[in-house]
C-alpha positions in Angstrom: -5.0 16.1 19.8 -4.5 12.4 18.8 -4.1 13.8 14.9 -1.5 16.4 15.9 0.6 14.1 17.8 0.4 11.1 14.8 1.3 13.8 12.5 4.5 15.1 14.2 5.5 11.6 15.3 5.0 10.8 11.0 6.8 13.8 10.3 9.8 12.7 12.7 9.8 9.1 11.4 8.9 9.5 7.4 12.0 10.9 6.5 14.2 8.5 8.7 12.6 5.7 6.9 13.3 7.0 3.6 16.9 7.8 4.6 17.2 3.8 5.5 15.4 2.2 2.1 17.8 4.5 -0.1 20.9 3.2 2.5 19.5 -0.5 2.7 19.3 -0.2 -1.8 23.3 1.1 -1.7 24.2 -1.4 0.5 22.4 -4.7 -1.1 25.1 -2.9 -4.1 27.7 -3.2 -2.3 28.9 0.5 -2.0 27.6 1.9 1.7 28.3 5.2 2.8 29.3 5.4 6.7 28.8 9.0 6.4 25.3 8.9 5.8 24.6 6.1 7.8 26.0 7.9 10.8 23.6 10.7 9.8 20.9 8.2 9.5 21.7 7.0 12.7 21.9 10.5 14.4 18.4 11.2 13.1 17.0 7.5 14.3 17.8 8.3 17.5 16.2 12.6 17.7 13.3 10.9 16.3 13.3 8.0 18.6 13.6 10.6 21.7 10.9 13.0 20.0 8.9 9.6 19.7 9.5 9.7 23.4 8.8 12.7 24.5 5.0 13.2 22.3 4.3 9.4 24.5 5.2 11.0 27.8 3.2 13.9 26.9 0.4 12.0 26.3 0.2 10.0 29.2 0.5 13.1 31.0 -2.4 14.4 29.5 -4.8 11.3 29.7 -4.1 10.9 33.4 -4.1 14.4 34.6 -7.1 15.6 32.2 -9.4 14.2 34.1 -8.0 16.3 37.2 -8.0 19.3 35.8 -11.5 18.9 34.7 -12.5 18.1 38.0 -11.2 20.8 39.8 -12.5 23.6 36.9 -15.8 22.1 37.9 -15.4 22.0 41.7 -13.9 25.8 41.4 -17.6 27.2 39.6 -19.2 25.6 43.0 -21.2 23.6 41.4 -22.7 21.2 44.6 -25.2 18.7 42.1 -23.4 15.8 42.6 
């Protein structure tokens, strides 16, 4: 589960920080494009709020997973403990 959500959140960010070395080398030339910063910046923040979202979906997991485990068990009848 860990994998899948580093993969999406590098699949969100990978690009965005391409986008930014290629505007950061126009720039440092002298010739920046608002255009495709305003994309850039468009596509900072849905990856910042994706980056969000996979977090909040993961805390949700860690602390309800052990509730939901709990009451699987506790639903079979199992009286050991």
């Amino acid at each position: 589960m860990t994998l899948a959500i580093a993969g999406i959140a590098l699949a969100v960010v990978q690009p965005a920080v391409t986008r930014a070395a290629v505007l950061a080398a126009e720039g440092s030339l002298g010739s920046p494009s608002l255009g495709a910063m305003t994309h850039a910046f468009s596509a900072e923040r849905i990856g910042g709020a994706i980056n969000l979202a996979l977090a909040l979906v993961a805390i949700a997991l860690a602390v309800w997973r052990p509730r939901l485990g709990q009451s699987a068990r506790d639903s079979t009848g199992d009286d050991t403990g």
